[in-house]
C-alpha positions as CSV (number, residue, x, y, z in Angstrom):
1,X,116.1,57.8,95.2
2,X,112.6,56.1,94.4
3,X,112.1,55.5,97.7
4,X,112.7,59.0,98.9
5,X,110.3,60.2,95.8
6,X,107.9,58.0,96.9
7,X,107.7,55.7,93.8
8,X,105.3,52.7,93.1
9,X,106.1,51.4,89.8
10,X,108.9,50.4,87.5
11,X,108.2,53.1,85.1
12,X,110.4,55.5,87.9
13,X,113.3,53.2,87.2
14,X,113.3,54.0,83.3
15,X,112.5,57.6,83.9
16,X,115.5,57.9,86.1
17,X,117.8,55.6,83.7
18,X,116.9,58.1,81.0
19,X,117.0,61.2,82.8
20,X,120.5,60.1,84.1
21,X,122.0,59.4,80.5
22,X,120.5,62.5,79.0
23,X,122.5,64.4,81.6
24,X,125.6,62.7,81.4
25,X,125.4,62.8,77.6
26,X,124.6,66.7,77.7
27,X,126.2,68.3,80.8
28,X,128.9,66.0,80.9
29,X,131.3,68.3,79.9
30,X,130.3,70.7,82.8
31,X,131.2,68.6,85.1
32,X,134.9,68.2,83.4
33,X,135.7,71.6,85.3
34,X,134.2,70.5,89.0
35,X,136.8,70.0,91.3
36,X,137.1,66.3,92.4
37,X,136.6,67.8,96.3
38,X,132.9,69.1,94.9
39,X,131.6,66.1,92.5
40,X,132.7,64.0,96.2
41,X,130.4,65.8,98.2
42,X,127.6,65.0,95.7
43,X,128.4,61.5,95.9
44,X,128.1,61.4,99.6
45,X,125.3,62.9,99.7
46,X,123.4,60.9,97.5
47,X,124.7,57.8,99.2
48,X,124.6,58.8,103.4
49,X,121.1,57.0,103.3
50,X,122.6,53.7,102.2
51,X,124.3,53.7,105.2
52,X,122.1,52.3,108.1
53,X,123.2,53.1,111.6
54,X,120.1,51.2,113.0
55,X,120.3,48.2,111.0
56,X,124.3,47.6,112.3
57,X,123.1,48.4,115.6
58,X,120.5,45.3,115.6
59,X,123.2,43.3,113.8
60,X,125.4,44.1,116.8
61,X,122.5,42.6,118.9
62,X,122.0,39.3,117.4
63,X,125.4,38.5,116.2
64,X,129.1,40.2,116.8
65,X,131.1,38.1,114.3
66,X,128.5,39.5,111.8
67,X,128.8,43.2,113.0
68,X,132.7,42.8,113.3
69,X,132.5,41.3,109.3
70,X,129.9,44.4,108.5
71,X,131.8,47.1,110.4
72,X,135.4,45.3,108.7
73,X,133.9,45.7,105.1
74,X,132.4,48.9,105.3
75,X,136.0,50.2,106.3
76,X,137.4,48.3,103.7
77,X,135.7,49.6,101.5
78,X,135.9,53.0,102.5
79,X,139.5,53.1,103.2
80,X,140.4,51.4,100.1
81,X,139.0,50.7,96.8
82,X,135.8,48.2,96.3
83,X,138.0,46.0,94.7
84,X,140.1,45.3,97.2
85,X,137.2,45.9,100.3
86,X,134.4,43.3,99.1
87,X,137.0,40.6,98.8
88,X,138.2,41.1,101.9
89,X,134.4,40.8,103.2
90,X,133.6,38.1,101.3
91,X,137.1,36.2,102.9
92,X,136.3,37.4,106.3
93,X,132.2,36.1,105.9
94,X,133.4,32.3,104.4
95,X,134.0,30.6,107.6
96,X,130.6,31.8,109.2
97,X,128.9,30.7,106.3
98,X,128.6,27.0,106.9
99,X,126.2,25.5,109.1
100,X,127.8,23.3,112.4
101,X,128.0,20.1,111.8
102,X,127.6,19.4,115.7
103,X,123.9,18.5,115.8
């Protein structure tokens, strides 16, 4: 959200912090009556720019093991929970991890 707001500073990140708690602490109980289908959309909509189309696309370029591990995790994670998703990544991303020994 910074970025998007166009933020330079660190201050943004305690405005936000605060402004977050104040409205969980106070409108909290607002939210209790939001159907779960509702309080998802918000979620995805604060989080579709985390998602970057272009970056897996150059990943795809330079590497496939390393787009077959990111596209893997991300439906890991999406089609499960993240505790079950990042292991799975992180299990899948080991072996490529090591340099060859062959040189």
């Amino acid at each position: 959200m910074n970025h998007n707001a166009s933020c330079k500073t660190a201050m943004s990140n305690i405005v936000m912090a605060l402004t977050v708690m104040i409205t969980l602490l106070f409108l909290m109980p607002l939210f209790a009556y939001t159907p779960n289908v509702v309080l998802a959309a918000i979620i995805i909509v604060a989080v579709i720019d985390l998602i970057g189309v272009p970056t897996a696309f150059q990943i795809w370029k330079l590497d496939k093991v390393d787009f077959v591990v990111c596209l893997s995790s991300f439906l890991g994670v999406i089609s499960s929970q993240s505790k079950r998703g990042l292991p799975s990544r992180l299990s899948m991303d080991l072996p490529n991890s090591y340099p060859d020994d062959k040189a």
